[in-house]
C-alpha positions as CSV (number, residue, x, y, z in Angstrom):
1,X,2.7,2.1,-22.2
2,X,6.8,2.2,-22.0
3,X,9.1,4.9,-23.8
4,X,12.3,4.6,-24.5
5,X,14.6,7.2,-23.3
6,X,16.1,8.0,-26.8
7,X,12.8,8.9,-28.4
8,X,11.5,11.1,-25.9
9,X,11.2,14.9,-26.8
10,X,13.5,17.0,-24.9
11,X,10.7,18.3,-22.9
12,X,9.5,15.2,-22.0
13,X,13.0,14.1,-21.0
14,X,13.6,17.4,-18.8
15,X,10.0,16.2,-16.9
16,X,11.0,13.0,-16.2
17,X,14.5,14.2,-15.4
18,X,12.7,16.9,-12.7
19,X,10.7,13.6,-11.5
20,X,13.3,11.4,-10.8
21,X,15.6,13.9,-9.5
22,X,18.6,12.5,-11.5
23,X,19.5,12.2,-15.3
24,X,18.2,9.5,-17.5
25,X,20.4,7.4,-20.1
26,X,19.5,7.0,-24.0
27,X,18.8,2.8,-23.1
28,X,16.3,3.3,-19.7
29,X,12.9,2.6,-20.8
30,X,10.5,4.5,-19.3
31,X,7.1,3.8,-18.2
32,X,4.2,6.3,-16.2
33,X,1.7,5.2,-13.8
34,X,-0.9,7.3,-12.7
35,X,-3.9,6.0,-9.9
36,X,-6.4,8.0,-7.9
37,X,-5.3,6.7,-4.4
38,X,-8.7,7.9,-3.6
39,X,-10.8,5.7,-5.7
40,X,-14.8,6.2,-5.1
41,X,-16.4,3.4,-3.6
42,X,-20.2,2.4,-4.3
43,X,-21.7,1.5,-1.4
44,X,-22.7,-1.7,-2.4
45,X,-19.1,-2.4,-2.8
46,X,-18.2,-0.6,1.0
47,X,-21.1,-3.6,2.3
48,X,-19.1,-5.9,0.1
49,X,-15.7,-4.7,1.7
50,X,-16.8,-4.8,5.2
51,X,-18.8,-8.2,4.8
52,X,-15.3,-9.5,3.4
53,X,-13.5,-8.4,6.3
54,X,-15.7,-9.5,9.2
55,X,-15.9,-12.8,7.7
56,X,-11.7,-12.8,7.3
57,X,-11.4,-11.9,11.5
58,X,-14.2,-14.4,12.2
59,X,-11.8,-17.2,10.1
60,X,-8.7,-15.9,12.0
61,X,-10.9,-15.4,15.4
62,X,-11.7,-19.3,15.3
63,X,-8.3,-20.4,15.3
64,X,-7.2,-18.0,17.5
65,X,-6.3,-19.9,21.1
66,X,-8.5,-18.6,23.8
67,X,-7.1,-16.2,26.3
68,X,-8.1,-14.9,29.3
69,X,-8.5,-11.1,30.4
70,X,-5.4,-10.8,32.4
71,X,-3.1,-12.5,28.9
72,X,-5.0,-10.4,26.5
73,X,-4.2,-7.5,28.6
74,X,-0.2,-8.5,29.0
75,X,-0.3,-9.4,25.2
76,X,-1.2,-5.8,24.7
77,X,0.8,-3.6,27.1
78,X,4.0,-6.1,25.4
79,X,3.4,-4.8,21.7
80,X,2.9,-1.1,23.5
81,X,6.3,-1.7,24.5
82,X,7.4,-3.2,21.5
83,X,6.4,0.1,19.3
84,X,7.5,2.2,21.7
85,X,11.3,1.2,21.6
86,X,12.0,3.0,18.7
């Protein structure tokens, strides 16, 4: 649901002023989104979920070129490195 600006109350206005840390003009149109970020989950869905998943790293596993212990090891002590540069 959108609002313009112009026909908002004057509390609303000072809210969404307060929210956005700046003023707003008589021609924004403003909308309000509100999620739970949280969400439950069933846990039929959580099986569905994890199901999903294994089968996604199986998919990228198979076309993944095989590697030995010593380039898996390298290939991870590089992206240590990487993330630690900044």
């Amino acid at each position: 649901m959108g609002y313009l600006a112009k026909d908002l109350s004057p509390e609303q206005r000072i809210a969404i002023e307060s929210l956005l840390g700046r003023p707003i003009s008589e021609q924004e149109a403003i909308s309000v989104r509100a999620y739970d970020p949280n969400p439950p989950v069933s846990d039929q869905r959580r099986r569905e979920i994890i199901e999903g998943l294994k089968a996604h790293f199986a998919e990228v596993d198979a076309h993944r070129p095989a590697s030995t212990a010593d380039e898996a090891e390298e290939a991870f002590e590089e992206a240590m490195r990487q993330s630690r540069l900044g």
